[in-house]
N, C-alpha and C positions, 0 to 999 in steps of 0.2 A: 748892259743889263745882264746879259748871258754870267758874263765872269760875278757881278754879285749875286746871281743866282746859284753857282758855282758853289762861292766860296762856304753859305749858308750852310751847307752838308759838313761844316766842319762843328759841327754840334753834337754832342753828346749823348742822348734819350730822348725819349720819346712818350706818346698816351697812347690807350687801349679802350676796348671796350670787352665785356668778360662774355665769354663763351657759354653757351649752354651744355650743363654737363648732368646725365640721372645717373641718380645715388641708385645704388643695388635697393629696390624696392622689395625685392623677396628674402632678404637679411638686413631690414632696418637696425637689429638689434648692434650692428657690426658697426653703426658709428657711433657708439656707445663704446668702442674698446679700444683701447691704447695701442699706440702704434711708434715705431722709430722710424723718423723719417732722414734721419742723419747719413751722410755718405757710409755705405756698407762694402766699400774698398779692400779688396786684400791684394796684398803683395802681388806682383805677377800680372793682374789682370790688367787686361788690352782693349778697349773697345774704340770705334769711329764714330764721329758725327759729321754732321753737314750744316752749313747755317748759311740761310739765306735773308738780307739783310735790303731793304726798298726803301729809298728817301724822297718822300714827296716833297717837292719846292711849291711854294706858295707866293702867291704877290703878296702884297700891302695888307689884303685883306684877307686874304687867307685859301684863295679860290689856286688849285693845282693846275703850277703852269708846263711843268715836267717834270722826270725822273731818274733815277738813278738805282742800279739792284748791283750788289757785288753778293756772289757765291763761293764759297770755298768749303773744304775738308780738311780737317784734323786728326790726329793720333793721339789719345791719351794710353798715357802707362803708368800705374800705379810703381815706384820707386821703394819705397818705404813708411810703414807705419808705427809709429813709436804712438806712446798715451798723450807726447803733445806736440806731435810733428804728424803732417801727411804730407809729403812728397809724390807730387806728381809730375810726368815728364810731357812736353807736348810736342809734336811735331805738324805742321801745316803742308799744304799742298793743293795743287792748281784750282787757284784762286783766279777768278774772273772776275770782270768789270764791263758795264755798259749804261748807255745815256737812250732814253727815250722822248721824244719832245711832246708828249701825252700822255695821259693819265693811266691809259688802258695801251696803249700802241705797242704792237708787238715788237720784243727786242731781238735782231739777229745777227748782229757786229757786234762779238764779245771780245774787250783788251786782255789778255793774260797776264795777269801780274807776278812776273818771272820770278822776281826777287823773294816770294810768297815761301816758296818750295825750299822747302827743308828749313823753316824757320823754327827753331828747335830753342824751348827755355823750360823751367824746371819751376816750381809753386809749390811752395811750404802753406798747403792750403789753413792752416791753422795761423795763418802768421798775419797779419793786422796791416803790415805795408803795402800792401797790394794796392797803386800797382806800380809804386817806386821799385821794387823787387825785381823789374823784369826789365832786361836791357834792349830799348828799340833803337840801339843807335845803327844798325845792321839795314835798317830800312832808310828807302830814298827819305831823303827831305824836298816832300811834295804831296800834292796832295794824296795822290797813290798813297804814298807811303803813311801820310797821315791819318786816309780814313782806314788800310787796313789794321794801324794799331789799333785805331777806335774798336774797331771788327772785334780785337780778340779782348780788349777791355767787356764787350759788352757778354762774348762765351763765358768767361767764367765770373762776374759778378754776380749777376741775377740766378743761373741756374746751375750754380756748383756754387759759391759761395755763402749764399742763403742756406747750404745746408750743412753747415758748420757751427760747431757751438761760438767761433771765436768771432765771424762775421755775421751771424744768424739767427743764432741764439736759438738754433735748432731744438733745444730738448724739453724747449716748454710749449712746443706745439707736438701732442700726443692725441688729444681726442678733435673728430671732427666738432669745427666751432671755433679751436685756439685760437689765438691771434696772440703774436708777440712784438715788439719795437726792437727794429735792427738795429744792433752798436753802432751803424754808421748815421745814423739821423743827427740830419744838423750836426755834421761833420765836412770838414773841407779836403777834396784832395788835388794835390797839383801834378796835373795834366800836359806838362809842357814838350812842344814837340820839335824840338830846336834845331837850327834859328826858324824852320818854315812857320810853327806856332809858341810862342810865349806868353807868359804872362798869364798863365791859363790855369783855371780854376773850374771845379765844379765840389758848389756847396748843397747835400742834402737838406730837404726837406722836412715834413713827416715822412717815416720810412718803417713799415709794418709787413708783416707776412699773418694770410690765414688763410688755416685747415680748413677746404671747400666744402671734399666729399671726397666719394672713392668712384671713381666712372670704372664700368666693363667694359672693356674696348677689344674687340678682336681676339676674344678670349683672354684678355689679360687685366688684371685688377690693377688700375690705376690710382695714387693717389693726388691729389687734386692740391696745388697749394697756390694761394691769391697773392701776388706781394704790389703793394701800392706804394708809389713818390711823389709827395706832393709839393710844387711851388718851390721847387728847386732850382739856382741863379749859377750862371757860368758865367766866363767870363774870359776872353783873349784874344791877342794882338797876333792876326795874322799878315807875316811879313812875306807876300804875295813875289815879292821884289827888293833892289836894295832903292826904290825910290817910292814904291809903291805899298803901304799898310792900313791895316784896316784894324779900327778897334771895335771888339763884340761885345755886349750886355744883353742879358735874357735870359729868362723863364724856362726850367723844363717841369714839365709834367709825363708821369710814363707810369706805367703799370704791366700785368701780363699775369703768367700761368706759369707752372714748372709741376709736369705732370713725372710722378715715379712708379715706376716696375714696381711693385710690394714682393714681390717672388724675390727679385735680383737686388732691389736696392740702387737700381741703376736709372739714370735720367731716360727716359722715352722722348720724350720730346717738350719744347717748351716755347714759349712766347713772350712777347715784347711790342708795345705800343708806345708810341710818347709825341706829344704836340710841344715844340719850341717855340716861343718868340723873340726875337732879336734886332737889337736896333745896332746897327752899324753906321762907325764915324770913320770919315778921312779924309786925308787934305785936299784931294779929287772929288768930295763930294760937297756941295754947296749946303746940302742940309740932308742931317741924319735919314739913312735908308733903312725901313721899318721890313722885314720880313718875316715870313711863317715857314715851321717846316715841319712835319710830319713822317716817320718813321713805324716800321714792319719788320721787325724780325720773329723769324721761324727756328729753331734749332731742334736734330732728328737723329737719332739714333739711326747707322745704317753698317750695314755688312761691310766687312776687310774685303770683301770680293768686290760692293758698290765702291768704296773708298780707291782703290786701286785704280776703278775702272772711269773716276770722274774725271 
């Protein structure tokens, strides 16, 4: 039971619940006025994030029977910006991993995922392939290696690629209120992480982004953007073994937050919920094994000195 519970974390997104955030009450007049919320990138600029990422395992029914949290840090660097290319460069760095057998149970045995450091690819953020574009052949094949691609699929989908006109459809979300449908709804991408995972799909939903509000936070004016995925199916054959596979069918639903700097243009920090269900077959299993799983990602803006130091 351990290893199917394992394998479940090979799932893709997750569900939320949305946050409480107050709109500047002493400048109501200000969600009345038009805003860009699109990447404001120039050449040259460097900044770090951190993204911390929790996979609740569930039984049959859905009650949390353990966990898992992998952490790591990034480098982005702006490359190049032309009128239909934005080129960004990433570099990653010590990435950890650990297993909790409770909900709440403090974790203090953390794995190093060695291979992590200095994983270095490049995003033509404008460019539609994402994320055939980016080459994980560099990573083990295992689950290590599988869920940290997931990892960096999940950094830049949600809170850098939402704010692109060519994934996002950024420029009709201007006043708070907007709400636009992102180009990838009810759209299929293949996922495959070979040979450890094939066959793998995940097909969008409903897939929307809306303009929340503007939160004050620590003296800085944030903009608030909602993006929702509804009843979205994946699907893949993970070859655990060369005797041993499992075939996955199931549900995600996920939602979150992607809060922006209004001064810099830059991501502050962002969020990510998603509830999966999945029914797994194999020749070792006498009858289909139903599981739940539950995902938490956090992603934060932090100092070249924290980035360094993690």
């Amino acid at each position: 039971m351990r290893m199917f519970v394992i394998l479940i974390c090979m799932v893709f997104v997750t569900t939320p619940m949305s946050p409480i955030f107050v709109i500047d009450k002493e400048n109501l007049d200000e969600t009345m006025k038009e805003y860009d919320l699109s990447l404001k990138d120039k050449e040259g600029d460097v900044d770090y994030y951190k993204i911390r990422t929790v996979y609740y395992h569930g039984n049959a029914i859905g009650i949390t029977q353990n966990r898992d949290e992998l952490i790591a840090v990034f480098k982005r660097e702006v490359l190049k910006i032309l009128e239909d290319s934005h080129l960004v460069k990433y570099t990653w760095a010590n990435s950890k991993l650990a297993h909790a057998n409770s909900l709440k149970g403090e974790i203090t045995d953390w794995k190093t995922l060695t291979f992590s450091n200095g994983f270095t690819y490049s995003l033509d953020l404008e460019d539609r392939r994402f994320p055939e574009c980016i080459d994980f052949k560099p990573l083990p094949n295992s689950m290590d290696g599988f869920r940290f691609m997931v990892n960096i699929l999940d950094a830049h989908a949600q809170f850098e690629l939402l704010r692109t006109e060519a994934n996002g459809n950024i420029g009709d979300l201007k006043r708070v209120g907007d709400r636009v449908v992102c180009p990838d709804a009810h759209q299929t991408a293949i996922l495959d992480f070979p040979p450890f995972s094939t066959d793998s799909t995940f097909t969008n939903g409903d897939y929307d982004t809306t303009f929340m509000g503007i939160w004050n936070k620590d003296g800085k004016r944030l903009a608030v953007l909602e993006y929702n995925n509804s009843e979205s199916k994946l699907t893949n054959t993970v070859n655990w073994n060369p005797q041993w596979a499992f075939i996955q069918r199931g549900t995600s639903n996920y939602w979150g937050h992607v809060y922006i700097d209004l001064e810099s243009g830059k991501l502050a920090k962002g969020d990510l919920f998603e509830y999966v269900v999945i029914e797994m077959k194999s020749k070792g299993l006498e009858n289909p094994l139903r599981l739940f799983e539950r995902r938490l990602i956090e992603i934060q803006k932090i100092t070249k000195d924290e980035f360094e130091k993690s």
